[in-house]
matplotlib code that plots the C-alpha trace (Angstrom):
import matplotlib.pyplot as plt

x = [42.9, 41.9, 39.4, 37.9, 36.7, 33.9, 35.1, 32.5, 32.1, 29.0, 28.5, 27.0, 25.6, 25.3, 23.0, 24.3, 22.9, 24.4, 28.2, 29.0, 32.5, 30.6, 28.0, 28.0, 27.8, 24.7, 22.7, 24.7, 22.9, 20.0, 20.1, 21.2, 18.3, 15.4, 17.4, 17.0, 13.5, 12.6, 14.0, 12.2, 8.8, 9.7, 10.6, 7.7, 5.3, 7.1, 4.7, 6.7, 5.0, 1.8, 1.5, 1.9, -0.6, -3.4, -3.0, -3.0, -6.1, -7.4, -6.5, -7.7, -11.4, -11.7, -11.2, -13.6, -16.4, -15.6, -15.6, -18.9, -20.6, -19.5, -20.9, -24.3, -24.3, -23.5, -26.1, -28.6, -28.2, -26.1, -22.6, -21.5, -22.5, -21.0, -17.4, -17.4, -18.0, -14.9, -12.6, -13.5, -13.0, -9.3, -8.5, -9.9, -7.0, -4.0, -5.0, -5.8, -1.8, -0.1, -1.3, -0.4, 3.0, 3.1, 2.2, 4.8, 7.6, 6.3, 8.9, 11.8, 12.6, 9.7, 8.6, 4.8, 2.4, 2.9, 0.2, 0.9, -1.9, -4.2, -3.5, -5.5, -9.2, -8.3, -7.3, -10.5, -12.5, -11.1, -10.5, -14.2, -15.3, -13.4, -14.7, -17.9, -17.8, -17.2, -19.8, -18.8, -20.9, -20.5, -16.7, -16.9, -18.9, -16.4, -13.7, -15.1, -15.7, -12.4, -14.2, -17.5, -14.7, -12.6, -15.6, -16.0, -12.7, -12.6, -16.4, -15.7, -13.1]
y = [-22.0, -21.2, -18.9, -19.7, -17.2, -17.5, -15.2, -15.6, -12.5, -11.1, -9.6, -6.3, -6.2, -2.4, -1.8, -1.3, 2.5, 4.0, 3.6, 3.1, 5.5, 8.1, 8.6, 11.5, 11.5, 12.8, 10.0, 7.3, 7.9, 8.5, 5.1, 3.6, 5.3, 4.1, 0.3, 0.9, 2.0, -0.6, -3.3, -1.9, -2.1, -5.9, -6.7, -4.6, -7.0, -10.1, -12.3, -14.8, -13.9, -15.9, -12.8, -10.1, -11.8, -11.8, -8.0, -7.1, -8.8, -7.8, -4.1, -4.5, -5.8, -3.2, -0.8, -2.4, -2.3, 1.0, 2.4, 0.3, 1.8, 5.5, 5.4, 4.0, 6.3, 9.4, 8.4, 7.7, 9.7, 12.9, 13.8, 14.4, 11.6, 9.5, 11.3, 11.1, 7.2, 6.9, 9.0, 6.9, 4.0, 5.3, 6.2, 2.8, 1.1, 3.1, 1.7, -1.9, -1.2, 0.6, -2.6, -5.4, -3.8, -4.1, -7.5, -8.4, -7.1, -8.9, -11.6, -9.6, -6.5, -5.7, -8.4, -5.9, -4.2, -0.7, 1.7, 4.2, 3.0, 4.0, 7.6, 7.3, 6.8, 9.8, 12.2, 10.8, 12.3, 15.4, 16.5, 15.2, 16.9, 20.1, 20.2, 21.3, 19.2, 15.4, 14.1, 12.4, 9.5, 8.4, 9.0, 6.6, 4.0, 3.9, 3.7, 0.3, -1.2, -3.0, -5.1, -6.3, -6.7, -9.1, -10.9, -12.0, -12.6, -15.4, -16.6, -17.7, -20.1]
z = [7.4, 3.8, 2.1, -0.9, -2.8, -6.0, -8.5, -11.4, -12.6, -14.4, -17.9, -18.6, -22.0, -23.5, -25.9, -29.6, -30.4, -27.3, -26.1, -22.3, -23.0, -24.0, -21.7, -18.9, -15.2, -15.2, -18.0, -16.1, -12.8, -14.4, -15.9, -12.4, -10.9, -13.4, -13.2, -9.3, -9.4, -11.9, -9.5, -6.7, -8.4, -9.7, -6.1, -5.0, -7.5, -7.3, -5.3, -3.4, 0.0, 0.8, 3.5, 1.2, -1.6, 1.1, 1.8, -2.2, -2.4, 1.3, -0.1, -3.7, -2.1, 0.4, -2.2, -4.8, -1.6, -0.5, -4.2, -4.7, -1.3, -1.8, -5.0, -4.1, -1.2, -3.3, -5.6, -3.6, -0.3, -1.1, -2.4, 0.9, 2.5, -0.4, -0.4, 3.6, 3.1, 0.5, 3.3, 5.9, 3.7, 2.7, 6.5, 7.0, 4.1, 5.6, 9.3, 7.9, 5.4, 9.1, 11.3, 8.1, 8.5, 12.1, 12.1, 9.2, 11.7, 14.6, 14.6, 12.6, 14.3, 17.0, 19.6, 20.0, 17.8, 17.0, 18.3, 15.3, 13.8, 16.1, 15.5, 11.9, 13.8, 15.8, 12.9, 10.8, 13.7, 14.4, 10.2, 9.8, 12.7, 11.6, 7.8, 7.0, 3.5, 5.6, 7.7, 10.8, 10.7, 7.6, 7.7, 10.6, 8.9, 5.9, 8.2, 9.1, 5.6, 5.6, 7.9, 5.3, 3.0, 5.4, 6.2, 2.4, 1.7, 4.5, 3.9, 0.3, 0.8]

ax = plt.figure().add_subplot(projection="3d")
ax.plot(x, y, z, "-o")
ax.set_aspect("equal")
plt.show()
């Protein structure tokens, strides 16, 4: 029984106006942090998932609508009615982000849907009904505009 082992190594390449000697503890994890953080936005962009394109642009519409309605509303109706709208709208994008995330685990690590997300409908109500400045109905109605939104992204294909 033999391992074999690859041993291509890679090359780091410093940049010219700063020597990798002379740097300090404290700018070399600085500059392993930003590299980390930048790899974790490219990974975070990097659109390899057919799953994770259709929430971007699932998210990105509902937005656009929601944006779009609370400022009609505000316009037309009142301030407060139009703010209310865009809180519900935003309560309505975490629960549609919480259950997208439940549903990308469902065959990795869970075998169910997590109920977590039920929890943001229930603390919509009770902060609107708690805050003299957010209307409850219209709170409730922007909750539900991730579903107009939905409904157009399917129709137009």
């Amino acid at each position: 029984m033999f391992t074999t082992v690859n041993s291509k190594r890679k090359n780091f390449k410093h940049s010219s106006n700063s020597n990798a000697d002379n740097l300090s503890p404290i700018q070399e994890s600085s500059n392993t942090e930003k590299l980390s953080i930048l790899n974790q936005l490219t990974k975070f962009f990097s659109f390899s998932d057919n799953f994770f394109k259709l929430q971007l642009a699932i998210f990105s519409l509902t937005l656009i609508v929601s944006i779009f309605a609370s400022l009609l509303t505000g316009f037309f109706i009142s301030f407060s009615f139009g703010l209310s709208l865009f809180l519900g709208s935003i309560a309505g994008v975490l629960y549609l982000r919480l259950l997208a995330k439940s549903i990308g685990n469902l065959g990795k690590t869970n075998s169910s849907i997590s109920k977590l997300q039920l929890l943001i409908p229930v603390c919509l109500f009770v902060f609107a009904s708690k805050n003299e400045f957010i209307e409850l109905l219209p709170a409730i109605i922007g909750f539900f505009i991730y579903k107009p939104a939905l409904i157009f992204y399917f129709s137009r294909s």
